[in-house]
Backbone as a ProteinNet text record, in pm:
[ID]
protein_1_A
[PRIMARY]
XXXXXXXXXXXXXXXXXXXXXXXXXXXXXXXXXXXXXXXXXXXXXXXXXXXXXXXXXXXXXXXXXXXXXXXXXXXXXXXXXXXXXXXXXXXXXXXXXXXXXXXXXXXXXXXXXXXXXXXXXXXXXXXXXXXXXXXXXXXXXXXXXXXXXXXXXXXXXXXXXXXXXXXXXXXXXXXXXXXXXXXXXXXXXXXXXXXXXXXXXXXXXXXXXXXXXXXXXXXXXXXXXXXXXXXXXXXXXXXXXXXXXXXXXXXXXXXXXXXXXXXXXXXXXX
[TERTIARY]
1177	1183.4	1302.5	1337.4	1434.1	1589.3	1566.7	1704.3	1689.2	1553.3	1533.7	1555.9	1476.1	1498.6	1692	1689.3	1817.9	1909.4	1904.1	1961.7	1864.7	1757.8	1696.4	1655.1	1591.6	1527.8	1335	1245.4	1132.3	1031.5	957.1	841.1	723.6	609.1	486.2	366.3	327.8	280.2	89.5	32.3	-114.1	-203.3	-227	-351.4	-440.2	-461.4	-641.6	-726	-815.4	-917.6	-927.1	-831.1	-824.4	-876.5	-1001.6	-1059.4	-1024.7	-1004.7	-916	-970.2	-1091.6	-1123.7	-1062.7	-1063.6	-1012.7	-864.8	-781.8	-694.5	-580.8	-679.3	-693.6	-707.1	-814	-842.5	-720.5	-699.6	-604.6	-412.6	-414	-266.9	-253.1	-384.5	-375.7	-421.2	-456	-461.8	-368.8	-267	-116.2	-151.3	-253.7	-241.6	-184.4	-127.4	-86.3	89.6	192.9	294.8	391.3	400.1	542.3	513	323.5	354.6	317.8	296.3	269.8	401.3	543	658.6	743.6	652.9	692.2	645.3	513.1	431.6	455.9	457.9	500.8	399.8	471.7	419	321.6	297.3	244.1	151.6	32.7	-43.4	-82.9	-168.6	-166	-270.6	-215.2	-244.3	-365.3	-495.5	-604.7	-641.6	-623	-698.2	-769	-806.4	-899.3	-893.3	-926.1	-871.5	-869.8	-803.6	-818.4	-931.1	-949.8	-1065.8	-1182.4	-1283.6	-1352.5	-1314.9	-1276.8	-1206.9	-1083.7	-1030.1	-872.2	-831.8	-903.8	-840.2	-841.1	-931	-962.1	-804.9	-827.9	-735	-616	-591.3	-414.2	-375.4	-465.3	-428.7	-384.6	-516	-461.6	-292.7	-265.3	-174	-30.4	-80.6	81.8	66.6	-13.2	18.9	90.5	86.1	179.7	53.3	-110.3	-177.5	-199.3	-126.1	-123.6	-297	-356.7	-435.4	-423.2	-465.8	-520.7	-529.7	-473.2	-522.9	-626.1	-693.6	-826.4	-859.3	-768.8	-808.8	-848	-870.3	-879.4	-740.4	-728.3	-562.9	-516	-412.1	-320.1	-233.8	-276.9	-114.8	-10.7	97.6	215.8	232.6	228.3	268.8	434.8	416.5	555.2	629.3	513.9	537.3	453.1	506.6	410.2	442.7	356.6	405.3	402.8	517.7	547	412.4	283	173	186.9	144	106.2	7.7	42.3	-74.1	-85	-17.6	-27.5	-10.9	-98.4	-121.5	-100.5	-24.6	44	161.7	225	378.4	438	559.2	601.9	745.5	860.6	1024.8	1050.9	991	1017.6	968.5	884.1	789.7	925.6	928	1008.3	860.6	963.3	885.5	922.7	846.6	891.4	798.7	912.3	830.4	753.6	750.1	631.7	547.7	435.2	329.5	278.8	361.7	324.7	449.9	460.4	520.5	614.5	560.8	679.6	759.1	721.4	797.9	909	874.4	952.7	1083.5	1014.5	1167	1221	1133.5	1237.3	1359.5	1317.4	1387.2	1505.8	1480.3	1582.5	1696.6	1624.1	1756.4	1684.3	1544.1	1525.7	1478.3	1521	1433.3	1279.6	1185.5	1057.8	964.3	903.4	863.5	734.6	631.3	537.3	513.5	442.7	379.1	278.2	127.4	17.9	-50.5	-186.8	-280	-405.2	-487.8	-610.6	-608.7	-757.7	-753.8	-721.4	-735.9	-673.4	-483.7	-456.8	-334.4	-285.9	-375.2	-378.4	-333	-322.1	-259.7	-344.6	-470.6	-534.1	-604.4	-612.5	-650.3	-658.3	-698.7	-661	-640.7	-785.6	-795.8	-740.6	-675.8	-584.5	-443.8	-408.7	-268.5	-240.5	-322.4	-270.6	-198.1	-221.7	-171.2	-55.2	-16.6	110.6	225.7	128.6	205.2	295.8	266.1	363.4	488.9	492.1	641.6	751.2	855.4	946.6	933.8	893.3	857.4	732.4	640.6	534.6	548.5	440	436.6	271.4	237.5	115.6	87.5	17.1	-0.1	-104.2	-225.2	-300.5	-299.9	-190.3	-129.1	-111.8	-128	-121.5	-264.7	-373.2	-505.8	-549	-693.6	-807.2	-834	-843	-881.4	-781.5	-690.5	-565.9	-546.2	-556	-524.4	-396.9	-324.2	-140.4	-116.1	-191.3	-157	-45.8	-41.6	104	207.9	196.7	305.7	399.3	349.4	370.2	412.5	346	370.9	503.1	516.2	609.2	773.7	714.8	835	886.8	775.9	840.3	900.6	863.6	966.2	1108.5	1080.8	1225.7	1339.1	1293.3	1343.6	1404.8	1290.6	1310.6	1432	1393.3	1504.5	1636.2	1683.4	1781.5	1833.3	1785.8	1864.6	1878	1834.4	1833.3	2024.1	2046.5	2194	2252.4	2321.4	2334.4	2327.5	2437.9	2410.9	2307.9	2190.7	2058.4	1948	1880.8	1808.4	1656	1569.9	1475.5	1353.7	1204.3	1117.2	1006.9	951.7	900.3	747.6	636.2	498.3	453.6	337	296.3	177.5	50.7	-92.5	-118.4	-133.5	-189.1	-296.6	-347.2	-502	-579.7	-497.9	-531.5	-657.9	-684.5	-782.7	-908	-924.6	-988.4	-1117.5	-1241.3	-1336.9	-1257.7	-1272.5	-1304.2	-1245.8	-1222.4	-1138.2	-1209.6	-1295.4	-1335.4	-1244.4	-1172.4	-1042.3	-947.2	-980.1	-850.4	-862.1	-1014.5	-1051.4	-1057.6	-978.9	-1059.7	-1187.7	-1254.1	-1357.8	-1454.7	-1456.7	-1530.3	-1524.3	-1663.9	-1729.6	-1719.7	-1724	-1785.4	-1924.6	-1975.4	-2158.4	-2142.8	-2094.2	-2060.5	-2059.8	-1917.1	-1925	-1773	-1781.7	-1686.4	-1766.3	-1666.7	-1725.9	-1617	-1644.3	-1515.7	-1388.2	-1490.3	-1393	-1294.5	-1369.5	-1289.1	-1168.1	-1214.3	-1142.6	-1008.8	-1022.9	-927.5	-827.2	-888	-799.1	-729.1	-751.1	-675	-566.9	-600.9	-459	-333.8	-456.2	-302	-230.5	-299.4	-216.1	-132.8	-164.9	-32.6	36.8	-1.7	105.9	215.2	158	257.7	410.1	339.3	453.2	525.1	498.1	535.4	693.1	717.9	864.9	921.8	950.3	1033.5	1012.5	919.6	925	962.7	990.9	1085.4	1230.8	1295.6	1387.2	1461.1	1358.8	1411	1467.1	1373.4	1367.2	1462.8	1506.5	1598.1	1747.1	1752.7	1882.3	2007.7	1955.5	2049.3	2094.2	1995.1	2031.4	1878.6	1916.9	1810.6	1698.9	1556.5	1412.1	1337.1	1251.6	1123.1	1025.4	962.3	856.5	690.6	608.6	471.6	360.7	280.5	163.1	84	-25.8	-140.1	-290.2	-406	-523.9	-539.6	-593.9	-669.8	-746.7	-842.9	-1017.6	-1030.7	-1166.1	-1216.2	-1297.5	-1401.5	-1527.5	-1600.7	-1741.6	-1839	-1891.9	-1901.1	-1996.2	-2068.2	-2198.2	-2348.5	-2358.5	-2239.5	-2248.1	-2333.4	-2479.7	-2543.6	-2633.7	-2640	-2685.6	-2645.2	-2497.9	-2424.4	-2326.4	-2283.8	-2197.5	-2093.8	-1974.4	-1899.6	-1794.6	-1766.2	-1710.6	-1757.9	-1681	-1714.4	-1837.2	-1853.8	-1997.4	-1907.1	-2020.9	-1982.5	-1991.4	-1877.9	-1963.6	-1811.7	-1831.9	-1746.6	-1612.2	-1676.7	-1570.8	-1519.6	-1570.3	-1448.5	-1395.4	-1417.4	-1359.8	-1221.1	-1281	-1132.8	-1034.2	-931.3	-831.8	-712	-607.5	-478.7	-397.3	-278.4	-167.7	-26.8	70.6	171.1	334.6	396.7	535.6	622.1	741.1	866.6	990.5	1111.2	1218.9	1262.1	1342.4	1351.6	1528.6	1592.4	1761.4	1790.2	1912.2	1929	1945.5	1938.4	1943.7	1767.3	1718.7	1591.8	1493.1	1475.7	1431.6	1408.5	1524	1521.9	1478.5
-1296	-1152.1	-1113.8	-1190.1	-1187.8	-1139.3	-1195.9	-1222.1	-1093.6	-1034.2	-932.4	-761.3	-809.2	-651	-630.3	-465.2	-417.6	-454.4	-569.3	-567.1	-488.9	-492.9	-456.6	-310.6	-211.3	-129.9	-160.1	-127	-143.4	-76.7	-128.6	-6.8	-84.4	-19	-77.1	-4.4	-19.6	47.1	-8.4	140.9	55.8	145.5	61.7	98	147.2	260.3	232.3	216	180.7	81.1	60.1	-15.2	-98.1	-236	-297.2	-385.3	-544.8	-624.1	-738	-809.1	-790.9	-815.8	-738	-574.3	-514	-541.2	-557.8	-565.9	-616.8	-781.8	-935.6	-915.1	-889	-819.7	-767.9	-648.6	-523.8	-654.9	-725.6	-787.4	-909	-1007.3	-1064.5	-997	-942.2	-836.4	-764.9	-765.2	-692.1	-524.9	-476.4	-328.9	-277	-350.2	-284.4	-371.9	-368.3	-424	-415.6	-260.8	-244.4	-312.9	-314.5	-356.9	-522.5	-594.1	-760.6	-830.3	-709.3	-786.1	-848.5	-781.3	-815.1	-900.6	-937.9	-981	-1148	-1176.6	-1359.7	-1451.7	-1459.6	-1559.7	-1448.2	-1326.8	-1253.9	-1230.4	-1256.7	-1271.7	-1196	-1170.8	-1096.6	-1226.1	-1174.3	-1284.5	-1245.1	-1336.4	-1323.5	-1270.4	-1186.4	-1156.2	-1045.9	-1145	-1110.1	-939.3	-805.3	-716.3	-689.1	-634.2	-672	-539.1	-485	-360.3	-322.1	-224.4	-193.6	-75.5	8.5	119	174.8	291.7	296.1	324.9	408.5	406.7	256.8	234.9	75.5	-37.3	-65.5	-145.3	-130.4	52.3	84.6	90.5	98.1	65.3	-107.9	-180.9	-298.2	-346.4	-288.7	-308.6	-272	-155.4	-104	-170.1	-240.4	-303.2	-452.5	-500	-633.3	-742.8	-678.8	-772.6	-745.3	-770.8	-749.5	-811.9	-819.3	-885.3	-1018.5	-1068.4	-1240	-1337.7	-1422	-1514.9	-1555.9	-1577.6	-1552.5	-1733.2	-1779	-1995.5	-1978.3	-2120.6	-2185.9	-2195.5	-2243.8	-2171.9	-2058.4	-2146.3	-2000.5	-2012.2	-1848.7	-1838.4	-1730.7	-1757.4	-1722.6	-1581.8	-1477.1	-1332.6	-1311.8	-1237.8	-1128.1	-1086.8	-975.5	-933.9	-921.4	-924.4	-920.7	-862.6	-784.2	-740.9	-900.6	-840.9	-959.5	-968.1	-1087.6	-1076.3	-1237	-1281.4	-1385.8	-1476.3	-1618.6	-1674.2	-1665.4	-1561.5	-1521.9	-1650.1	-1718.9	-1860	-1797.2	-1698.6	-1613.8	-1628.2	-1629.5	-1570.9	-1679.8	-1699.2	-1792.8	-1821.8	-1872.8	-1895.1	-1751	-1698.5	-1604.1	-1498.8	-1536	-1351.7	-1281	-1146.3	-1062.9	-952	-1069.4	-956.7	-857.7	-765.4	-574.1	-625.4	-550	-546.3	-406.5	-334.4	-188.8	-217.4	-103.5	-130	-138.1	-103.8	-90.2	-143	-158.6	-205.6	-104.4	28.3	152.3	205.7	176.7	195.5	72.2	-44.4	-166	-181.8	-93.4	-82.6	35.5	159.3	238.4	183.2	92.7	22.6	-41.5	-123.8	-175.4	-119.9	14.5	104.6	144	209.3	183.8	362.1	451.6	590	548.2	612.7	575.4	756.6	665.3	756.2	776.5	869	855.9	944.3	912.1	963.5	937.1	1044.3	1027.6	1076.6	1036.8	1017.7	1050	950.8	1000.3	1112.1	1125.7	1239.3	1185.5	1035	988.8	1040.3	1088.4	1083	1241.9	1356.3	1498	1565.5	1526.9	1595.2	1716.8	1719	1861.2	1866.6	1776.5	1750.9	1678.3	1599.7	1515.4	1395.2	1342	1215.4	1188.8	1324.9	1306.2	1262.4	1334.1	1335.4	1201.9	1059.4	993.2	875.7	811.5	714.4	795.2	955.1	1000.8	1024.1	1005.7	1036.5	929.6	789.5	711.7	675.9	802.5	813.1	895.6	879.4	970.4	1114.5	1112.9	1190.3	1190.6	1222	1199.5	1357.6	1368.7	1397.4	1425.9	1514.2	1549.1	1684.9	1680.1	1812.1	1810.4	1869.2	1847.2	1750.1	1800.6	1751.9	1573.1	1548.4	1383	1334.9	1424	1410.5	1348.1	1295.8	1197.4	1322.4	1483.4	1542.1	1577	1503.8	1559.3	1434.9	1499.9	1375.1	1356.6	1412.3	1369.9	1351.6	1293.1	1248.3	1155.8	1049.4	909.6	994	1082.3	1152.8	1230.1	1348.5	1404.8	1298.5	1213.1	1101.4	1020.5	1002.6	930.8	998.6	1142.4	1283.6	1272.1	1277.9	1269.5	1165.1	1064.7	923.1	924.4	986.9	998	1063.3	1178	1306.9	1233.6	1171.9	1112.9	992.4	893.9	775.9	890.9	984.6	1048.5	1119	1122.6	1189.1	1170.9	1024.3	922	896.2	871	907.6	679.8	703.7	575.8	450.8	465.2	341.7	332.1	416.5	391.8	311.9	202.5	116.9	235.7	257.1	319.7	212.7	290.2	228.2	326.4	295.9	407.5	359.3	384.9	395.4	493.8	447.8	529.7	474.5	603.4	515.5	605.4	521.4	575.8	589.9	735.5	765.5	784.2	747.1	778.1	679.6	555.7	467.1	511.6	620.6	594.3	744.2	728.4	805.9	978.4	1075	1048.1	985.9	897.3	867.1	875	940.4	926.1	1034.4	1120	1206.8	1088.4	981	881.5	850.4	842.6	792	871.9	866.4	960.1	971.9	1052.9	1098.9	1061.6	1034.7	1037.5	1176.8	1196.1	1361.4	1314.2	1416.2	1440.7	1431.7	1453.2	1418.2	1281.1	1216.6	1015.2	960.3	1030.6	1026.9	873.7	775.2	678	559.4	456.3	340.4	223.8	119.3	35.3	31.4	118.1	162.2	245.2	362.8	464.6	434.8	340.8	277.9	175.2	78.4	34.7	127	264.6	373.5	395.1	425.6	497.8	389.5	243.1	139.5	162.8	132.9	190.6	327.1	448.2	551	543.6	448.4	437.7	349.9	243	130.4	205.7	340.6	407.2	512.2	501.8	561	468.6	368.6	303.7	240.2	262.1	220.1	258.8	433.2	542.4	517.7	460.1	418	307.3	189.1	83.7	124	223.5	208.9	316	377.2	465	440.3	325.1	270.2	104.8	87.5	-19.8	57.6	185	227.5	216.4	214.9	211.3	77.3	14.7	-113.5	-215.8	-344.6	-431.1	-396.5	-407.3	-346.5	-451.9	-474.2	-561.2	-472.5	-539.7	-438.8	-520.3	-465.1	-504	-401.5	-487.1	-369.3	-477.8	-412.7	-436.9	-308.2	-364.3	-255.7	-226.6	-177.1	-171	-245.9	-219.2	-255.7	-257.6	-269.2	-260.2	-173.5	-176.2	-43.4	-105.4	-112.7	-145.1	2.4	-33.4	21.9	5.5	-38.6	-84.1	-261.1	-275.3	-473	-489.3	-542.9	-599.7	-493.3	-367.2	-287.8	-160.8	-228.7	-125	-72.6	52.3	149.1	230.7	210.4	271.5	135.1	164.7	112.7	111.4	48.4	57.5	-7.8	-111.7	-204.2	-323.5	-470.8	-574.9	-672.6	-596.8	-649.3	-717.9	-823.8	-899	-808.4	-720.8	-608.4	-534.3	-560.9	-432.1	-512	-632.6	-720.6	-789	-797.4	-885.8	-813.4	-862.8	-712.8	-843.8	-731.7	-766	-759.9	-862.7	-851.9	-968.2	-892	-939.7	-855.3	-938.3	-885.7	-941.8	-887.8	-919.7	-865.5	-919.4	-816.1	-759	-644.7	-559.3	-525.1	-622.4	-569.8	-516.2	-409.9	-303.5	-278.5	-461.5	-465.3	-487.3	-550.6	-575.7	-447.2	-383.4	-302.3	-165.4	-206.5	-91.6	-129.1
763.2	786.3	873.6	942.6	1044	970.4	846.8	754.3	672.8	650.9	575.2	652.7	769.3	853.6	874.5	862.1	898.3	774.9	690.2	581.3	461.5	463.5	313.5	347.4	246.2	247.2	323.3	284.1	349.9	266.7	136.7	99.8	137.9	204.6	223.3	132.5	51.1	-76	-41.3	37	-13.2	-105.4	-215.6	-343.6	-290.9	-208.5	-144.6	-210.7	-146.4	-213.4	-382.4	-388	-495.6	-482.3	-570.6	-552.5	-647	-545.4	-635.2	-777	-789.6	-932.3	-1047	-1015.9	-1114.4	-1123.6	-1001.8	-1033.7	-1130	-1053.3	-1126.9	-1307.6	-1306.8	-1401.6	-1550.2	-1463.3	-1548.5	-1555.2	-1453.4	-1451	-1576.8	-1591	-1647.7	-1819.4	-1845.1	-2008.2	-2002.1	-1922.8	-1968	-1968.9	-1918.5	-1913.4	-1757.2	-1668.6	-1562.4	-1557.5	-1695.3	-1734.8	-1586.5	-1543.9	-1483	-1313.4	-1294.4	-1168.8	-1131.5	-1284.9	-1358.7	-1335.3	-1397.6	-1473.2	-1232.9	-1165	-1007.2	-950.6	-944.7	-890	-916.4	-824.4	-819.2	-905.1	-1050.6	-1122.2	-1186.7	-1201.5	-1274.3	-1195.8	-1071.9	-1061.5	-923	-865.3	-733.1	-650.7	-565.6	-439.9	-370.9	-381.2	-315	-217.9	-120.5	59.6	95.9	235	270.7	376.6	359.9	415.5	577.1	658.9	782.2	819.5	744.4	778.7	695.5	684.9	549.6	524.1	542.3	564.5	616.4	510.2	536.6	714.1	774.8	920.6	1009.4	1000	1080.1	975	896.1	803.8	839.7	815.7	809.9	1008.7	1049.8	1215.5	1199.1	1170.7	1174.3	1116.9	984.2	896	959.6	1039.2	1105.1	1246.3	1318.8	1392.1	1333.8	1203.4	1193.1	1118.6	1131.3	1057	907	834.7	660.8	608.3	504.4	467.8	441.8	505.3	524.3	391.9	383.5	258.5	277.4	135.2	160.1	103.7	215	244.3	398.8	391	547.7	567.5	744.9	812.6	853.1	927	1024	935.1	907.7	792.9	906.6	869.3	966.1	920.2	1014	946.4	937.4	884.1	822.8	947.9	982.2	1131.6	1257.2	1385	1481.1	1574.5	1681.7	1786.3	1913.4	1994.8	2113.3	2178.6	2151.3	2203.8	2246	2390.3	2431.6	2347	2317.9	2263.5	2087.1	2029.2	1917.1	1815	1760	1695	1534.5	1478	1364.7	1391.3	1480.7	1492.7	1487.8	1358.3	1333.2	1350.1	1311.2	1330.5	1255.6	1085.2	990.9	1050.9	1182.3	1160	1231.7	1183.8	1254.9	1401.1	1505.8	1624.4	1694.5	1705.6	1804.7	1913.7	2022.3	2181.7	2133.6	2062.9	2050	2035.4	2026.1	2001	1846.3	1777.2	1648.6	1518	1383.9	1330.6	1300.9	1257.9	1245.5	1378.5	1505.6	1612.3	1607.7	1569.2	1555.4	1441.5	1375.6	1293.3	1300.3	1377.5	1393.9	1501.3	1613.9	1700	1612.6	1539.1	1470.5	1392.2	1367.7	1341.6	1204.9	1161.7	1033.4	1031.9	941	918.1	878.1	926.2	908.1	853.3	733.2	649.7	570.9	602.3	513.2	458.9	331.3	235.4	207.3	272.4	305	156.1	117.1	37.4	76.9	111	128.1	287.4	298.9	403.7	550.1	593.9	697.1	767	645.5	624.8	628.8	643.6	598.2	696.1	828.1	906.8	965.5	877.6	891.6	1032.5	1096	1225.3	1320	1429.2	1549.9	1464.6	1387.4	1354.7	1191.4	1146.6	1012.2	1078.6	1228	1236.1	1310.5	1320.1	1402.5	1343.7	1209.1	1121.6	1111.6	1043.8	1010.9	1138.8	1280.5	1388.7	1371.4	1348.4	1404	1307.5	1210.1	1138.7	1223.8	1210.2	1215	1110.7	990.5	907.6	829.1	840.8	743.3	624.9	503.4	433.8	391.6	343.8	272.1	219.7	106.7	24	-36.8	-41.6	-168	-304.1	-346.8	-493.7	-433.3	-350.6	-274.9	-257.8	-268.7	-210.3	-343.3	-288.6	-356.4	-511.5	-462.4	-596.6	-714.4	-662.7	-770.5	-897.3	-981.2	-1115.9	-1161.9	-1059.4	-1074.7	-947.3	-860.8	-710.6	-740.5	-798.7	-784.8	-829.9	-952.8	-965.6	-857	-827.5	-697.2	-565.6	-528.6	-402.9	-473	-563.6	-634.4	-593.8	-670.2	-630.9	-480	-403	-281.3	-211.2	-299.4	-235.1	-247.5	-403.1	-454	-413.9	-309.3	-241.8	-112.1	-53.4	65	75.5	6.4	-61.6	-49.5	-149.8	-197.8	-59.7	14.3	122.8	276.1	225.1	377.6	354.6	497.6	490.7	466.4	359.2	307.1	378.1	486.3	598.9	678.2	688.5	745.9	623.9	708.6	645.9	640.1	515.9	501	518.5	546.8	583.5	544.1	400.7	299.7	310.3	381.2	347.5	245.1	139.4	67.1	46.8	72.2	87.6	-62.3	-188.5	-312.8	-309.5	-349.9	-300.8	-455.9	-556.1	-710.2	-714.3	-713.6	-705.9	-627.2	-498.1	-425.4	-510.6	-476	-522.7	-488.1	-587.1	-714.9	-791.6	-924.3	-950.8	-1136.4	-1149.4	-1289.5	-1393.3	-1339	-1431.1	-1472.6	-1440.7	-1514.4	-1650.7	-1666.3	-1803.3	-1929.3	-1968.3	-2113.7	-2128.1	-2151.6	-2212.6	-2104.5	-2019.4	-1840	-1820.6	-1745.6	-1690.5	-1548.6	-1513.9	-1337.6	-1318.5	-1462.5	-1475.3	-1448.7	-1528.5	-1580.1	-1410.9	-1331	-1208.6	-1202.2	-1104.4	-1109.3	-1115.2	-1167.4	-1229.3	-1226.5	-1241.3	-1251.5	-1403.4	-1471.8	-1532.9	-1542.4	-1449.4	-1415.8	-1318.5	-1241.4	-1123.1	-1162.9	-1323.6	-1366.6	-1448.9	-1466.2	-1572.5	-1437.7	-1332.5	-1225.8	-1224.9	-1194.5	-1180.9	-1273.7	-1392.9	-1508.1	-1492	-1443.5	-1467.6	-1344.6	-1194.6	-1078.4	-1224.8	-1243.3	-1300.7	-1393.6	-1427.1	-1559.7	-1471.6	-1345.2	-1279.1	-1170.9	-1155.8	-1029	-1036.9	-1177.8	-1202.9	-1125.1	-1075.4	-1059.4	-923.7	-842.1	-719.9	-713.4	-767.8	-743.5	-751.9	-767.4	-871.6	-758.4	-709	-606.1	-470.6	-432.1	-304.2	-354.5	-487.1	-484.3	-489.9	-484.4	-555.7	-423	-295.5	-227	-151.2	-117	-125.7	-152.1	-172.4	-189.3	-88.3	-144.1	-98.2	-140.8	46.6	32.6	-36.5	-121.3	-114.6	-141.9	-18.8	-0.5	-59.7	-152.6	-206.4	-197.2	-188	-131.4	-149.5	-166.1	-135.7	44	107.2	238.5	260.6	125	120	-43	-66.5	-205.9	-163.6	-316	-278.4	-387	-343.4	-405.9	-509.2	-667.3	-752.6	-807.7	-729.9	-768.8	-734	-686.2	-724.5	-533.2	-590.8	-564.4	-533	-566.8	-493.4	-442.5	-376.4	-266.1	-380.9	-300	-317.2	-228.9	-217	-150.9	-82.5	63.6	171.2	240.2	358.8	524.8	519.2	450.7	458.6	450.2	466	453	325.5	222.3	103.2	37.7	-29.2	-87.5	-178.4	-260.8	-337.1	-272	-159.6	-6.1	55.2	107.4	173.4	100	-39.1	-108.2	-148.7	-151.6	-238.3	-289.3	-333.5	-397.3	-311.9	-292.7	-199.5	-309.6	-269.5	-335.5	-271.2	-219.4	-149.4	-240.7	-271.3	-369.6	-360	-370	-330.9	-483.3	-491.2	-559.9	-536.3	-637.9	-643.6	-684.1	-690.1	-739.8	-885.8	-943.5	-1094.6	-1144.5	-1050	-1113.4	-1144.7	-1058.9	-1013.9	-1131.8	-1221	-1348.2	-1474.6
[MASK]
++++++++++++++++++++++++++++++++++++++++++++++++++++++++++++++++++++++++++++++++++++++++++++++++++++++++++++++++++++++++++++++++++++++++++++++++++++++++++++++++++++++++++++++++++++++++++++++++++++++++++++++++++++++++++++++++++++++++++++++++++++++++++++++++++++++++++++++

């Protein structure tokens, strides 16, 4: 990371609650192509989430703890804050004396940027405005929210805006929490009611319709210079499996998710 910060771009891309079976799932049957043809060896990477829910998770996440492989072992992070003792922090991790990972690269010299999704992210009040506080710029609109059935579109738009007018020699540092996956999510499916309600089917139509736009966000955030880019779920969400339903419980389909980091050159990328 050391070799990567200040030279690359920065997208941190999270699916909310996107659950790693479906994912697994949708990558290997070739219906989620544009975000398969990235993913190391085709495949998304097992872990374990650091929260059950998006506020608890995305605190963890912007402090430097990504989701966990989901083996035995200390696996070495990406990034970390300067913490005594820290049995993660490795020769690669890139470390900030801040408190957080977006203060750490704004330190390094990086524009820091979000583009909020679910309602954690809404700004509409104390405990919407505190994940978007720690941008230099955050972002949110309705048309970004859980009820919109062109949310990736719109969040997509605004990356593209943002990317386009970051001033060239500044390194960008693009969060985008996709809220298309997260309940409601049954407008993805054809011929799904609001009676029908959400389902894991409804929940794999939502992947494909991010996967049908996510090009235009690689392509955006590769155009100015070479871009890490990390996607990942938060959490999963249970629908009916074992019983349960929802999040913020302790249940195997919230706990596991998808994780996969890849760089993105300005040729690949299109």
């Amino acid at each position: 990371m050391n070799q990567i910060v200040g030279s690359h771009d920065i997208l941190l891309l999270t699916l909310d609650t996107l659950r790693f079976d479906v994912a697994a799932e949708l990558a290997e049957a070739g219906r989620i192509p544009n975000l398969a043809r990235h993913l190391p060896g085709g495949r998304w990477e097992k872990r374990h989430a650091p929260g059950s829910f998006t506020y608890a998770s995305h605190q963890a996440i912007f402090a430097g703890f990504l989701p966990t492989p989901a083996e035995p072992g200390r696996h070495p992070r990406l990034f970390a804050a300067a913490f005594a003792g820290s049995e993660t922090t490795a020769d690669g991790t890139f470390v900030y004396d801040t408190p957080d990972l977006v203060s750490g690269l704004a330190e390094a010299g990086y524009r820091t940027a979000c583009v909020g999704g679910v309602g954690f992210f809404n700004k509409q009040g104390a405990l919407g405005s505190v994940l978007p506080g720690l941008f230099e710029e955050s972002h949110w609109e309705p048309e970004f929210g859980v009820s919109s059935p062109t949310s990736f579109e719109s969040q997509v738009a605004r990356a593209e805006e943002i990317a386009a007018r970051t001033a060239p020699e500044q390194p960008l540092f693009l969060f985008v929490n996709v809220s298309a996956l997260h309940q409601p999510n049954w407008f993805h499916l054809p011929g799904a009611s609001k009676e029908d309600g959400d389902s894991r089917a409804t929940h794999a139509a939502a992947l494909e319709y991010v996967d049908r736009h996510i090009g235009r966000l690689f392509t955006a955030m590769s155009s100015r210079r070479p871009c890490l880019a990390l996607v990942c779920s938060d959490h999963g969400t249970a629908y009916g499996d074992d019983g349960w339903t929802g999040h913020r419980i302790g249940h195997e389909s919230v706990w596991t998710v998808p994780y996969a980091h890849f760089l993105l050159d300005q040729e690949a990328a299109r």
